[in-house]
N, C-alpha and C positions, 0 to 999 in steps of 0.2 A: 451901099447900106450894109449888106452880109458882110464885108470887109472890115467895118468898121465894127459890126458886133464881134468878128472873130478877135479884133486886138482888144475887144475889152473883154472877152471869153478869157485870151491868153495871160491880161492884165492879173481877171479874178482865178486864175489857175496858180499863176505867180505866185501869190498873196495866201492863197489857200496852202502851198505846199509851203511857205514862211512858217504857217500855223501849225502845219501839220509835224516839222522840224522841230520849233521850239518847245514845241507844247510835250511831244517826249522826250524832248530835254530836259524841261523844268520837271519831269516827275525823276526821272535819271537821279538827277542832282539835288541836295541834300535840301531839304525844304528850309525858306526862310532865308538861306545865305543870298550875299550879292547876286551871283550868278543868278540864283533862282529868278531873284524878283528881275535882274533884265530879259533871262528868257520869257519869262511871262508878260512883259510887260510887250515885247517881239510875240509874244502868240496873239495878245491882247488887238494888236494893229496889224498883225496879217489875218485876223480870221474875222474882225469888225469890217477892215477894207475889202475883202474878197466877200462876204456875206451884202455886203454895201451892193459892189457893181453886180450880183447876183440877182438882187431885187427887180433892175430894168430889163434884165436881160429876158428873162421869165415872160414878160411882154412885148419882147420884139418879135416881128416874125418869124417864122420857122421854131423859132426857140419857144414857144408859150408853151409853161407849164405853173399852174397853180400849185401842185404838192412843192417843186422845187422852191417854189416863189415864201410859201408857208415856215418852210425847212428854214427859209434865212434871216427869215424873223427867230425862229424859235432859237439859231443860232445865236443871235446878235444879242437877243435876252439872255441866253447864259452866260455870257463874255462879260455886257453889263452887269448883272445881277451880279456873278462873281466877283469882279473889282468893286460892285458896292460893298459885299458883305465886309472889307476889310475894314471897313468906315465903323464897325458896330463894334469894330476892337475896344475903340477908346471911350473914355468914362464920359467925355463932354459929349459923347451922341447918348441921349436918351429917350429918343423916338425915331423910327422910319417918316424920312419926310417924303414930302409929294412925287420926288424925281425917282425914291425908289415903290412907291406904289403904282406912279404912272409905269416902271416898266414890269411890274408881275402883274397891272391890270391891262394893259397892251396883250399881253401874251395868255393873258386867263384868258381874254375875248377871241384871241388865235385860236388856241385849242377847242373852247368849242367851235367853233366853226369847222375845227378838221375831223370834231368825233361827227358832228352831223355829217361832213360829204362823207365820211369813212361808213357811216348806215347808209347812207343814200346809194355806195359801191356797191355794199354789200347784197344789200335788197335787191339790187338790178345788177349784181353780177359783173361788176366791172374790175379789171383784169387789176389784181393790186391796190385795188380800192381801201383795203383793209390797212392799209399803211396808211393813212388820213388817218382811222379811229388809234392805230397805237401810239404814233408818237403825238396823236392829240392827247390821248390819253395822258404819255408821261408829263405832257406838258400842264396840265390840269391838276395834276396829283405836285407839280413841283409849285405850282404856284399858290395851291392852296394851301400847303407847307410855307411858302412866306408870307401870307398872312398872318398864320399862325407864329412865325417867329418874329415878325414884327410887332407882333402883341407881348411878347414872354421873351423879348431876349435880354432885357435885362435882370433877368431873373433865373438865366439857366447861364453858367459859366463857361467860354470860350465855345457858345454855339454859332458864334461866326464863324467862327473857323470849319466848322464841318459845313455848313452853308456854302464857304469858299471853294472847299473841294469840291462839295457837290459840283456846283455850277462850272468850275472850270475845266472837271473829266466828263462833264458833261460836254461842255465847246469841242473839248478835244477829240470824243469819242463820233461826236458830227465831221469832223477832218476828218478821222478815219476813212469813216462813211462814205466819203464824199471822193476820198482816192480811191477805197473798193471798185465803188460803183461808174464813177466819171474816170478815175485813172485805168485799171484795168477792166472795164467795161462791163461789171459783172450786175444785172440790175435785179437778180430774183430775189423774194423776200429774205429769204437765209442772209444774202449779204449785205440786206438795209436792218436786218434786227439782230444780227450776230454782235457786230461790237455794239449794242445796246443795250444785249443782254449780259456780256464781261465788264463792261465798262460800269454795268450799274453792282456785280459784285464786287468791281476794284473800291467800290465809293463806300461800299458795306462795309467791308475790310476796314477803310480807313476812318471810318466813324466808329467802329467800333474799338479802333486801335486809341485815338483822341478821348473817347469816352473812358477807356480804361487808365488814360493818361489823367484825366480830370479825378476820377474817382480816388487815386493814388493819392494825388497831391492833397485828397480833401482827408485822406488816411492820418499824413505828416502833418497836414496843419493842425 
């Protein structure tokens, strides 16, 4: 049995570090062009495949962890969420349908449940507990954002596109993570909220870079 979790360990390590390659490649590389969209679309399947065998693993023996097991849902919702947002590019989508509110209503019901265990640490002092309530937290703060853009996006110009980013330096920034702490072993809170704290100023950066791109163009027109 442990033999066989260790080659699907080594399986979703494979696949993780697929993601973790492309995914800072496609920011490298000139957004939009060929290359990008095959990097992405190579981060897209190694960090759904490795986030995938992640999920059982979390319940095999020895291996049980509930935060791990939470982390690969909230992964697998940024990877999706992201490749939806491209959909809201074109004029013939004029509503969020069902498969993208099933996956930001999947992952709103995540989050709370991880800011509840994340109090429930807290109150009784459990060692790290406090990482349930944050990334429960951004997870709740990101979904209630698509709600809200699924109501108004066709009324705010190229807000897929910052949606897009969002979600996929989001995936990315979960790779990071996940070599920190599982690659070079390091599991204190600094090195599970570090790159979530850069990562959520790269997203800033680039929304407000788009925004000023949008605003321009509404200058010339």
């Amino acid at each position: 049995m442990e033999q066989a979790i260790k080659i699907l360990i080594y399986i979703h390590a494979f696949f993780g570090g697929l993601g973790l390659i492309t995914g800072i490649g496609s920011i490298i590389v000139k957004k939009g062009q060929k290359l990008h969209r095959r990097m992405g679309r190579l981060f897209s399947i190694g960090m759904i495949t490795s986030s995938l065998l992640s999920l059982p693993i979390c319940f095999m023996p020895k291996h049980q962890n509930l935060f791990l097991f939470l982390i690969g849902i909230f992964t697998i919702y940024l990877v999706l969420a992201g490749n939806r947002a491209i959909s809201f590019k074109f004029k013939s989508k004029t509503q969020a349908d069902l498969t993208d509110k099933l996956i930001s209503g999947i992952m709103m019901f995540s989050s709370i449940i991880m800011i509840l265990i994340g109090i429930y640490c807290v109150v009784n002092a459990v060692a790290n507990g406090v990482l349930f309530a944050f990334f429960g937290g951004f997870g709740l703060y990101m979904t209630v954002k698509d709600f809200i853009f699924f109501k108004n996006f066709t009324t705010t110009k190229n807000s897929w596109l910052t949606k897009h980013i969002g979600k996929m330096v989001g995936a990315l920034i979960a790779s990071i993570t996940a070599f920190i702490v599982a690659g070079l072993g390091l599991g204190n809170l600094i090195a599970w909220m570090t790159p979530s704290i850069i990562g959520t100023l790269y997203i800033i950066y680039w929304n407000r870079k788009v925004d000023s791109k949008i605003k321009l163009q509404q200058v010339i027109e």
